[in-house]
Backbone as CSV, one residue per row, in Angstrom:
resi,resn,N_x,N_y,N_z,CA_x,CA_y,CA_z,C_x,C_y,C_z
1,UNK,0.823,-1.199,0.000,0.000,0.000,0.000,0.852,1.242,0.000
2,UNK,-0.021,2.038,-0.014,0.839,3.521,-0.281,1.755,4.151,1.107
3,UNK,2.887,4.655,1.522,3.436,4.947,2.421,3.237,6.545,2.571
4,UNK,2.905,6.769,3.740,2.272,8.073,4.108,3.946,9.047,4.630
5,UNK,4.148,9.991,4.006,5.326,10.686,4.167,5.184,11.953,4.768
6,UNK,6.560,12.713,5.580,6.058,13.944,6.253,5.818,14.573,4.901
7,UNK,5.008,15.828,5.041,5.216,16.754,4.111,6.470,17.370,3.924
8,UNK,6.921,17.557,2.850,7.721,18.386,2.071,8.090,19.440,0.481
9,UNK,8.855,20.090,0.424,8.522,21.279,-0.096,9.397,20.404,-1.845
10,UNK,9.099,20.719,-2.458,9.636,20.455,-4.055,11.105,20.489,-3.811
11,UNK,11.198,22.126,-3.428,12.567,22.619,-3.569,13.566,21.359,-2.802
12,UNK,13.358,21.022,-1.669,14.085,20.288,-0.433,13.997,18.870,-1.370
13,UNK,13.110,18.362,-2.123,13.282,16.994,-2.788,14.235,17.068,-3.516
14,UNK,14.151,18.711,-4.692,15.140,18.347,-5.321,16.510,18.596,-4.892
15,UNK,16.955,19.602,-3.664,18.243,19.821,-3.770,18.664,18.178,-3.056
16,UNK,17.772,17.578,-2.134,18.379,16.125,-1.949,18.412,15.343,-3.195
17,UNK,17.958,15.325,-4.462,18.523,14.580,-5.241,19.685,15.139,-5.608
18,UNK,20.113,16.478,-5.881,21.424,17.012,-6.441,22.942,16.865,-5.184
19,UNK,22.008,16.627,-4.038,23.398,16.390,-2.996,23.545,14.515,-3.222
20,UNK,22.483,13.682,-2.959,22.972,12.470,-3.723,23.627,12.267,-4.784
21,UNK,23.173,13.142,-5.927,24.022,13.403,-7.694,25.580,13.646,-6.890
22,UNK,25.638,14.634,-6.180,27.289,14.888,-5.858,27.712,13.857,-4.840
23,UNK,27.130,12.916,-4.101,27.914,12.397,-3.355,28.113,11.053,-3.990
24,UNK,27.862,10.480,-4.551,27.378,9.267,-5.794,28.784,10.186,-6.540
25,UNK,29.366,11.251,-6.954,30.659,11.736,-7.507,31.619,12.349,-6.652
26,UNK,31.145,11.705,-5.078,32.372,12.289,-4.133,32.514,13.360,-4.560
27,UNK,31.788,14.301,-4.488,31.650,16.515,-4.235,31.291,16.189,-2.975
28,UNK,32.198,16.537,-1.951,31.872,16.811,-0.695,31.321,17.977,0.142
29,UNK,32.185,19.037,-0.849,31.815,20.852,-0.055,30.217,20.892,-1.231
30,UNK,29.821,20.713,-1.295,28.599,21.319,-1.474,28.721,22.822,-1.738
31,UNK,28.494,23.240,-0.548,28.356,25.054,-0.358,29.211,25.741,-0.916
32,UNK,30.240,25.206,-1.297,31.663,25.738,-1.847,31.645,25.523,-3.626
33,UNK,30.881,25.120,-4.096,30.268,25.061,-5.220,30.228,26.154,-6.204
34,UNK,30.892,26.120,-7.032,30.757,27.191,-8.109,29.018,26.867,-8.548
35,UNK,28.288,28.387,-8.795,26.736,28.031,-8.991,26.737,27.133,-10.598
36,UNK,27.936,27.579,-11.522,27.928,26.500,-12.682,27.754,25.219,-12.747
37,UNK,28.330,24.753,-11.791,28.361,23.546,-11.329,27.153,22.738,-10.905
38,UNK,26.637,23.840,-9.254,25.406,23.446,-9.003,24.557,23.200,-10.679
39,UNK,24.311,23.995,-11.308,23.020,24.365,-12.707,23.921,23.225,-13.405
40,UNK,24.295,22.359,-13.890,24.843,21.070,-14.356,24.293,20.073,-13.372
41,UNK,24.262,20.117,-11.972,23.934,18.929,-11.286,22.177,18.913,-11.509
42,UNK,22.036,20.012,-11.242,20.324,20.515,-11.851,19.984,19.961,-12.899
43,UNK,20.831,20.025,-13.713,20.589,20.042,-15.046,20.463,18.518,-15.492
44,UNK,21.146,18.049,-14.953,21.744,16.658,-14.754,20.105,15.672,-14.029
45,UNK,19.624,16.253,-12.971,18.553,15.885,-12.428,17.185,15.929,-13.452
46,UNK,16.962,17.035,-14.161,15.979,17.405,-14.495,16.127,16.182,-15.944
47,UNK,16.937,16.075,-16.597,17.202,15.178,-17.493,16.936,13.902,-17.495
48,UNK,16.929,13.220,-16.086,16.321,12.129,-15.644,14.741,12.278,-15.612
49,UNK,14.271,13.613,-14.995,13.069,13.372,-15.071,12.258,13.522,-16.987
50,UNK,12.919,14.201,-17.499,12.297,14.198,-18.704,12.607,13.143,-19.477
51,UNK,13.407,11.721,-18.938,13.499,10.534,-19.569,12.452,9.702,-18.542
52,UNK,11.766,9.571,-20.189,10.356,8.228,-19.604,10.584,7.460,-19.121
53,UNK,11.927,6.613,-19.651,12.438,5.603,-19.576,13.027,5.168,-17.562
54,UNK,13.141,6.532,-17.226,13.554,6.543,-15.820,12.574,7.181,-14.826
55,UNK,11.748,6.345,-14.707,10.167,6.829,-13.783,10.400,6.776,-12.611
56,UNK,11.534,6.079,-11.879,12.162,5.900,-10.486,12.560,7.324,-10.034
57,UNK,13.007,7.890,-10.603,13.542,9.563,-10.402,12.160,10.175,-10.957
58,UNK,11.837,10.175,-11.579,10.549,10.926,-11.527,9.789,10.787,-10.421
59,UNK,9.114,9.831,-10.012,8.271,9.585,-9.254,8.326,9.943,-7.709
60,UNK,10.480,10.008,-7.215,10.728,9.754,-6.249,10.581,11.361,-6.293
61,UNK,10.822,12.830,-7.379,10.585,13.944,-7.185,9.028,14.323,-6.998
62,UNK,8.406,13.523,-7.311,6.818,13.931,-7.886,5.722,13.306,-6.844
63,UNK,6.225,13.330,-5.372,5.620,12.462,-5.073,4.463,12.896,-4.017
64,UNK,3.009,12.718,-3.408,2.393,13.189,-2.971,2.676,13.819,-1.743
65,UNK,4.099,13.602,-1.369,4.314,14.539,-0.118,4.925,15.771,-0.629
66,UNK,4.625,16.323,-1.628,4.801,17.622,-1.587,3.901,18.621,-1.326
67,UNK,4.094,19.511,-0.110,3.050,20.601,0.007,3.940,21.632,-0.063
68,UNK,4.898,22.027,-0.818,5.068,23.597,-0.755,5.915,23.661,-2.163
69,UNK,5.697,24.433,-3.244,5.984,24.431,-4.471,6.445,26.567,-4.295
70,UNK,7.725,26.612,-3.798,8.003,27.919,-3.951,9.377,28.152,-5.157
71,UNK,9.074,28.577,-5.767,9.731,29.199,-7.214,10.649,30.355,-6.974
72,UNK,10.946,31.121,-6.293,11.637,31.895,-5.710,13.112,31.023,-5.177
73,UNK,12.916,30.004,-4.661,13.666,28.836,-4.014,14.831,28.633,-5.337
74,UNK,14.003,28.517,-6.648,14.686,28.293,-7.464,15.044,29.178,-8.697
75,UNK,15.345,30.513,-7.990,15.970,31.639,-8.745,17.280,31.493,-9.612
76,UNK,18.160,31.227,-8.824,19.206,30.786,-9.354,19.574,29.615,-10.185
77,UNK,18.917,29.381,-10.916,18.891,27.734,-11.635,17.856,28.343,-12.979
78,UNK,18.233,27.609,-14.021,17.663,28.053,-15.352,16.583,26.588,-15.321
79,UNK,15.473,26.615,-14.873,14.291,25.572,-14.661,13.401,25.965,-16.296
80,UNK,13.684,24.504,-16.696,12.707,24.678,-18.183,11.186,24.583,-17.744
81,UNK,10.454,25.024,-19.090,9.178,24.873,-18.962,8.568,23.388,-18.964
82,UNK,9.193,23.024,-19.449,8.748,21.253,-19.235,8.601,20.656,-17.795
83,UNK,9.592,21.354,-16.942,10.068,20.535,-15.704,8.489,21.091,-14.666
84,UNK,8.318,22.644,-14.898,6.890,22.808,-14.423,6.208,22.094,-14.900
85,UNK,5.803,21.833,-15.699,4.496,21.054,-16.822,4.722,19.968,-15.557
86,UNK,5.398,18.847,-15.684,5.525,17.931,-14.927,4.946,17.972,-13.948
87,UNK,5.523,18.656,-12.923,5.370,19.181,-11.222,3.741,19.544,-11.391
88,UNK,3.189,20.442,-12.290,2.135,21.107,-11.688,1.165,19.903,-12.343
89,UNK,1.496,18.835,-13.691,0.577,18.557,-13.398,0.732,17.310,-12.536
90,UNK,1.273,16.745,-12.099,1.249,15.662,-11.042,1.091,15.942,-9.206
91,UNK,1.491,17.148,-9.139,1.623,17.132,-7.716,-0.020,17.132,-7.665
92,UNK,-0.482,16.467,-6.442,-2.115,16.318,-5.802,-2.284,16.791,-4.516
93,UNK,-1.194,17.221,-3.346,-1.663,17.703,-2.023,-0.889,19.159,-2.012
94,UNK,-0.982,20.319,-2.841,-0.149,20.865,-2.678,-0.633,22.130,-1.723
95,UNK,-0.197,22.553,-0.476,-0.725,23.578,0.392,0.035,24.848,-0.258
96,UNK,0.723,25.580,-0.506,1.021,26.648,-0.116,2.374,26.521,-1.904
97,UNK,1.436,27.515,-2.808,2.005,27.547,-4.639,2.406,29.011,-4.298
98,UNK,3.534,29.076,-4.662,4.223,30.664,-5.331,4.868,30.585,-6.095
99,UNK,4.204,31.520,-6.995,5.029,31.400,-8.627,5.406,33.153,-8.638
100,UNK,7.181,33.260,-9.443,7.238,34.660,-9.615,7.718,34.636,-11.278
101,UNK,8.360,35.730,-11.010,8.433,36.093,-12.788,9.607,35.169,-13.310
102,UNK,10.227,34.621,-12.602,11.779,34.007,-12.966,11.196,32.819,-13.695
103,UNK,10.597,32.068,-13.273,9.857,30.977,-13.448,9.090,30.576,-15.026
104,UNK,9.378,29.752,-15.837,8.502,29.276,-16.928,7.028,28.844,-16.650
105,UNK,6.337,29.519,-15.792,4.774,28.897,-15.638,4.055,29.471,-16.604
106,UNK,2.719,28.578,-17.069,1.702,29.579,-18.049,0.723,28.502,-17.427
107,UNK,-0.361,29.499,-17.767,-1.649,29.710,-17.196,-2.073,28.053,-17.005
108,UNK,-1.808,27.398,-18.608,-2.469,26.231,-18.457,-1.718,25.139,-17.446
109,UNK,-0.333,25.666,-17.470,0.178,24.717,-16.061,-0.530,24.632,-14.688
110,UNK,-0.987,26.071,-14.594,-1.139,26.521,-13.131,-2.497,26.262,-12.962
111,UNK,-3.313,25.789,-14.360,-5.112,25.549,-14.522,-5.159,24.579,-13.679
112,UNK,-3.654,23.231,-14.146,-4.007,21.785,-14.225,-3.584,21.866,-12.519
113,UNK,-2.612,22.492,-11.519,-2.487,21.953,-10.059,-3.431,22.840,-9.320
114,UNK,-4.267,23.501,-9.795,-5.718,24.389,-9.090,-6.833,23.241,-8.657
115,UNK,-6.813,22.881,-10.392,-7.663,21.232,-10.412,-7.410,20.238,-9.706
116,UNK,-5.888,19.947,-9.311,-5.575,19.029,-9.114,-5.705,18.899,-7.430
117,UNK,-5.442,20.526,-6.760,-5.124,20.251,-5.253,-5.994,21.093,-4.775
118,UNK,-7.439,21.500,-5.583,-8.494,21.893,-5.081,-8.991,21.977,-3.576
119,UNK,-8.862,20.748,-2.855,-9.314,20.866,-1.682,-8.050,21.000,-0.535
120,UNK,-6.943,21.227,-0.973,-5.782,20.978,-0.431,-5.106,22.681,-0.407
121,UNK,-5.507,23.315,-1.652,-4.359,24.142,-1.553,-4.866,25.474,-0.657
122,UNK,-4.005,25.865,0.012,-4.295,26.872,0.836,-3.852,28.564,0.588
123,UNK,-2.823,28.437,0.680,-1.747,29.838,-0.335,-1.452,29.770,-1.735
124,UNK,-2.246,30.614,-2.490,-1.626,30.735,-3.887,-1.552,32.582,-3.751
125,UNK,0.417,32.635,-4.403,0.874,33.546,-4.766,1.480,33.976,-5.643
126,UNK,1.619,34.574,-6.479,1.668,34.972,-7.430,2.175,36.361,-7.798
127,UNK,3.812,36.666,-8.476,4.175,37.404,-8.368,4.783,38.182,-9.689
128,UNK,4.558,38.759,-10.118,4.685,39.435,-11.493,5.296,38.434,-12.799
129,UNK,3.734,37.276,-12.785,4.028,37.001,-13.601,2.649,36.880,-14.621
130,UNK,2.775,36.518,-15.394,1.412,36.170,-16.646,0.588,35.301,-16.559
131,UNK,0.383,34.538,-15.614,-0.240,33.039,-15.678,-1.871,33.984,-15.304
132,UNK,-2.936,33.066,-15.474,-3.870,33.380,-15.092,-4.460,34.211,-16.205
133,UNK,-3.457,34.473,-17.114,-3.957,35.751,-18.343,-5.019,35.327,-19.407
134,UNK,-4.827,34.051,-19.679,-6.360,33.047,-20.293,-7.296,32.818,-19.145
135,UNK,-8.392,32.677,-20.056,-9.757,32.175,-19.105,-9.558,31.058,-18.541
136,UNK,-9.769,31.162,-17.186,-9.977,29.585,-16.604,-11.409,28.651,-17.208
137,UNK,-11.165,27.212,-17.122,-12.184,26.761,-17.687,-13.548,26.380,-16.689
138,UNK,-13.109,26.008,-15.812,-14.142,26.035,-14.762,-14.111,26.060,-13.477
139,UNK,-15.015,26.870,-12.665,-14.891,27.390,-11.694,-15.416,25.939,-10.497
140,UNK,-15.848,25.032,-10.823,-16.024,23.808,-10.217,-14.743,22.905,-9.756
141,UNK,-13.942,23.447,-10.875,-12.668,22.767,-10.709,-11.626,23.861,-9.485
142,UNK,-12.141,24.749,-8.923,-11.001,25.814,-8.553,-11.176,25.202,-7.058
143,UNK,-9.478,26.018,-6.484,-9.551,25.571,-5.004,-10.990,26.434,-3.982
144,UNK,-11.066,25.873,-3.208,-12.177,26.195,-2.662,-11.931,25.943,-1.090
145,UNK,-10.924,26.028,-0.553,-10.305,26.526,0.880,-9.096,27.099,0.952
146,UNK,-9.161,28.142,-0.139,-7.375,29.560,0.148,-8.025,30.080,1.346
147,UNK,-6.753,30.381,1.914,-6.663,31.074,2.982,-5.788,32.464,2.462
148,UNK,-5.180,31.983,1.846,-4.322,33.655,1.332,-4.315,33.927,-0.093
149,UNK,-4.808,34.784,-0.981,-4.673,35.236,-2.198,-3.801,36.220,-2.702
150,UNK,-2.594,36.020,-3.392,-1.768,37.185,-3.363,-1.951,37.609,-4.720
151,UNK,-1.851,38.355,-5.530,-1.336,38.274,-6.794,-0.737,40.441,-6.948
152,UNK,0.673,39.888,-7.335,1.222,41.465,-7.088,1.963,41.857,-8.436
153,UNK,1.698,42.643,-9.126,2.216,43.251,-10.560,1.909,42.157,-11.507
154,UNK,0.796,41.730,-11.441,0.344,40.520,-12.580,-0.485,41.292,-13.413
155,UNK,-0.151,42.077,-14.458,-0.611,43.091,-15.154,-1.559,42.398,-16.475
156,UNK,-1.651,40.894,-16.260,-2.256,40.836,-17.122,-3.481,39.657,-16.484
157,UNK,-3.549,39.529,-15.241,-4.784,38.980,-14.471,-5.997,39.163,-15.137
158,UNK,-6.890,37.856,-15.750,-7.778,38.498,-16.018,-9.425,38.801,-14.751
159,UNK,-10.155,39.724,-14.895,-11.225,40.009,-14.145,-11.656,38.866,-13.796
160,UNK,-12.489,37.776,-14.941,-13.177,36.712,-13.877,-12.186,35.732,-13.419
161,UNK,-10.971,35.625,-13.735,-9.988,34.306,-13.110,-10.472,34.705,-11.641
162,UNK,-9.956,36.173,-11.240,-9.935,36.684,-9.452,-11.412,36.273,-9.352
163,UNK,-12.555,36.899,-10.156,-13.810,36.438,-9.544,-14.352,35.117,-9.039
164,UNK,-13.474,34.078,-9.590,-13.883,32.575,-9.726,-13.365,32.223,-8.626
165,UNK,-11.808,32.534,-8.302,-11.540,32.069,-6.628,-11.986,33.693,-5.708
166,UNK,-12.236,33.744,-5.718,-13.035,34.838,-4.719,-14.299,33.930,-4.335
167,UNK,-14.795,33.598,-5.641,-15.689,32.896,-4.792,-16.083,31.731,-4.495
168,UNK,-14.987,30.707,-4.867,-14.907,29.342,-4.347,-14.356,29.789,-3.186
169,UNK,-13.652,30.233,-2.596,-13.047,30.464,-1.359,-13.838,31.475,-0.563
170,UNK,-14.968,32.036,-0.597,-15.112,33.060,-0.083,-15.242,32.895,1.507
171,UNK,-15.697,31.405,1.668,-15.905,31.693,3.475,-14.477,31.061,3.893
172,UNK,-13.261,30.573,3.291,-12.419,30.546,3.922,-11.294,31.781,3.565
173,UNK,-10.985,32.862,3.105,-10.020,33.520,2.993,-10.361,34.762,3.851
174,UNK,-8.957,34.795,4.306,-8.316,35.501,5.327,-7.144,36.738,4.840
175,UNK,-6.935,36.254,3.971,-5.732,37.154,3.531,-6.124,37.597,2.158
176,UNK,-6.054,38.376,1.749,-6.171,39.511,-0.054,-5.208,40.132,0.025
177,UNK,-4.107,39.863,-0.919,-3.080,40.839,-1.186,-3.522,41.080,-2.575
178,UNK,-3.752,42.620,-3.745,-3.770,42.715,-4.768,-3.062,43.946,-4.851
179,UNK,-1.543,43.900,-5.572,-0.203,44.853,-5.691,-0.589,45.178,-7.041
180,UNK,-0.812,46.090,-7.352,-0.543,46.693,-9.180,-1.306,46.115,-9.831
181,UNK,-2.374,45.304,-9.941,-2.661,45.011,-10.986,-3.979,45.594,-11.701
182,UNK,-3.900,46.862,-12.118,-4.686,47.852,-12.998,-5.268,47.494,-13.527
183,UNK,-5.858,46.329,-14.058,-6.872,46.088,-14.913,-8.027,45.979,-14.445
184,UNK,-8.011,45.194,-13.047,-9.151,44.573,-12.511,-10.593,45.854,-11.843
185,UNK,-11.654,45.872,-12.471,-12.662,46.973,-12.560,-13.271,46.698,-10.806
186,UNK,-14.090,48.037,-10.740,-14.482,48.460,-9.442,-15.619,46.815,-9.377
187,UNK,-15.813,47.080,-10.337,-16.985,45.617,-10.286,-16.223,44.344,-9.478
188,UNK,-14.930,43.720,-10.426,-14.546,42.533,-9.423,-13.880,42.838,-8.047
189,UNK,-13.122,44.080,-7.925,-12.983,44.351,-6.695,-13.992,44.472,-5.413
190,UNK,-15.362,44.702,-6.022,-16.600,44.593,-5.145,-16.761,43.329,-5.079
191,UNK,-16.217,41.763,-5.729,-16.551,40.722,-5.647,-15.833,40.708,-3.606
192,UNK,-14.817,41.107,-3.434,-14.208,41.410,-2.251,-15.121,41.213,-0.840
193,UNK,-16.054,41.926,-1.056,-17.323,42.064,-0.033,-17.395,40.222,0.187
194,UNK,-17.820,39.483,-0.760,-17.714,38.004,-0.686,-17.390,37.408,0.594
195,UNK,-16.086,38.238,1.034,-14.995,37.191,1.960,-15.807,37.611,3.003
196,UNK,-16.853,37.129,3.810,-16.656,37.748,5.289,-16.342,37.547,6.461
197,UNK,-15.139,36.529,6.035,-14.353,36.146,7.150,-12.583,37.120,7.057
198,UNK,-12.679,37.833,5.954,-11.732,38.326,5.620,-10.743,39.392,6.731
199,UNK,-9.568,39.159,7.145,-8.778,39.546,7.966,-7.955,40.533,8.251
200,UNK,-7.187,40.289,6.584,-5.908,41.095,6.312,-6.152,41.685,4.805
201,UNK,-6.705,43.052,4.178,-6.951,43.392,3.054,-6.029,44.681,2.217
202,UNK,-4.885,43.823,1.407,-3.754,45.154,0.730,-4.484,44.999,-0.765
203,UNK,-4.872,46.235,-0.925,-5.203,46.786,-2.174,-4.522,47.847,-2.416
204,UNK,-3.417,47.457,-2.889,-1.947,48.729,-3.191,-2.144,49.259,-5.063
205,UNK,-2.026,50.243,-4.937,-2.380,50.908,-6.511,-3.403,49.857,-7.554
206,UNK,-4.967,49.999,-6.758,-5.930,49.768,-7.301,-6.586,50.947,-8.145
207,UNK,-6.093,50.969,-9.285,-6.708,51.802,-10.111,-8.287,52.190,-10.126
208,UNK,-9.197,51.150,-9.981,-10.445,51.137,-10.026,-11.114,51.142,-9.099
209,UNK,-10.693,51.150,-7.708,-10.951,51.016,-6.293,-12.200,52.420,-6.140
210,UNK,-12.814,52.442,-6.209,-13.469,54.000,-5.884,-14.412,53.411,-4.228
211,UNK,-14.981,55.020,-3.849,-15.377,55.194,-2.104,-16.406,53.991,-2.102
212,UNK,-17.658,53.933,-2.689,-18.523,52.779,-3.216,-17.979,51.524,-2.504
213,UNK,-17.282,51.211,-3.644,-16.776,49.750,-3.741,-16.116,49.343,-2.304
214,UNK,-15.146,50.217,-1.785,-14.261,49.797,-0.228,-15.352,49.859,0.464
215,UNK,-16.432,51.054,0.619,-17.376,51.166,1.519,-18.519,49.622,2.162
216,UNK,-18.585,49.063,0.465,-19.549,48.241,0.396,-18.739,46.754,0.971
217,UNK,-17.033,46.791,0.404,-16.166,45.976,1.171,-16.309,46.258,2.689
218,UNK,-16.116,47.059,3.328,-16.058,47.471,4.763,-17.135,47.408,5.776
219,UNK,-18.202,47.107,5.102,-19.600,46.978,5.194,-19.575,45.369,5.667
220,UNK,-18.757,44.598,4.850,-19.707,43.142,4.628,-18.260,42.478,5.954
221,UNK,-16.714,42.781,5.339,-15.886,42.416,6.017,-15.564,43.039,7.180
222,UNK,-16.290,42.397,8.267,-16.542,42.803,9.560,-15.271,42.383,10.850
223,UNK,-14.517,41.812,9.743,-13.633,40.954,10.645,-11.903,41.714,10.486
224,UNK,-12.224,42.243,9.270,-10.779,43.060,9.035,-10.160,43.600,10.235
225,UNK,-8.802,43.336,10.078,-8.281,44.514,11.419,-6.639,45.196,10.473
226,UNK,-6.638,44.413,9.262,-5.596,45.346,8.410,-6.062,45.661,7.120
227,UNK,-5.795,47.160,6.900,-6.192,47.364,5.917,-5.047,48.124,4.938
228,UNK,-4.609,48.037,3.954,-3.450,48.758,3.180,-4.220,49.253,2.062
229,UNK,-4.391,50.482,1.818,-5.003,51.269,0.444,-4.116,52.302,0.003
230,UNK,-2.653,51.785,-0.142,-1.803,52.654,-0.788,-1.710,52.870,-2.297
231,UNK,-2.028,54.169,-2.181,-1.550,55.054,-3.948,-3.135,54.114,-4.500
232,UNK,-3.810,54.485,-3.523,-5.635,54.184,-4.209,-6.366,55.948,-4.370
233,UNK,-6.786,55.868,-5.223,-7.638,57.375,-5.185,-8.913,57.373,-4.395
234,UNK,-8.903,56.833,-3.213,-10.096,57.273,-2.213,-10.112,58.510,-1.192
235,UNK,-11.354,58.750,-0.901,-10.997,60.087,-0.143,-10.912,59.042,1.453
236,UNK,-11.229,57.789,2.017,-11.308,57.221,3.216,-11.970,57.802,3.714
């Protein structure tokens, strides 16, 4: 039967396969590592997983104890778009997704682990990058217990993607971070009111934010005790 594992984060699976890759070649200093080197042992890893033929390394990266998929982790490393494809669509328990701009994600990667860890995922963040910029296909399929929504300089977010988890999540989110992203109209920002368990609310250079819309937010979210409305044109 299946063996139940602690949780762990992507990043921590893979740098233990790249410290096995070096000790399997006697590299002892690790830390002392030219980063060329490290991005070859990477490189070296990821190559296994994109051979079919070697599902043992795939499987042992891909495996349901991953709950934390942070992309930031892996700044320094040139990560193809394939190697996401993989990850997002196989991982199934994933709590806590941050994707930033460094990163090869697109929308339809990030469709398929929404679907996939629906009742699981808790933090999705999202940081100046493009994903989300196509229509999602269905809102049946979206997570439906976030606790935190970030999305900051994603300039190309579209209106109903935010409307669709706004409101699969609405009685569990606690946290709204929305940084820069100008497109989104006074209309879906009134989807906001939704949360009314809502806690912590940064609406930083909301273009469309007008007195209305926060009022009618401030109205419903009774629970707020932070509020950030920087470089918003309200009179408060």
């Amino acid at each position: 039967g299946d063996k139940h594992t602690a949780p762990c984060s992507l990043y921590d699976l893979c740098l233990s396969r790249i410290l096995l890759y070096a000790a399997q070649r006697t590299i002892t200093d690790f830390n002392n590592l030219p980063s060329d080197i490290i991005q070859d042992v990477f490189d070296a890893q990821i190559s296994h997983m994109e051979d079919n033929t070697n599902m043992n390394t795939l499987e042992c990266l891909l495996t349901p104890a991953i709950t934390t998929i942070d992309s930031f982790l892996f700044q320094d490393y040139i990560v193809p778009s394939s190697f996401w494809e993989k990850v997002l669509h196989r991982c199934k328990h994933v709590r806590n997704l941050i994707i930033d701009i460094n990163q090869q994600v697109e929308s339809f990667m990030l469709e398929s682990i929404l679907n996939n860890c629906k009742d699981d995922l808790r933090n999705l963040s999202v940081y100046n990058n493009n994903v989300l910029s196509a229509p999602l296909q269905s809102s049946s399929n979206m997570p439906n217990k976030l606790i935190i929504l970030q999305f900051r300089e994603c300039k190309k977010l579209l209106d109903r993607n935010l409307v669709m988890l706004l409101n699969e999540s609405r009685d569990s989110l606690l946290h709204i971070h929305l940084r820069e992203c100008p497109q989104l109209l006074s209309l879906t920002l009134s989807c906001i009111a939704w949360c009314s368990n809502l806690q912590k609310l940064n609406l930083v250079a909301a273009d469309h934010l007008d007195d209305d819309t926060f009022s009618n937010i401030a109205r419903s979210c009774t629970n707020l005790v932070h509020i950030n409305l920087s470089y918003c044109d309200i009179s408060g």
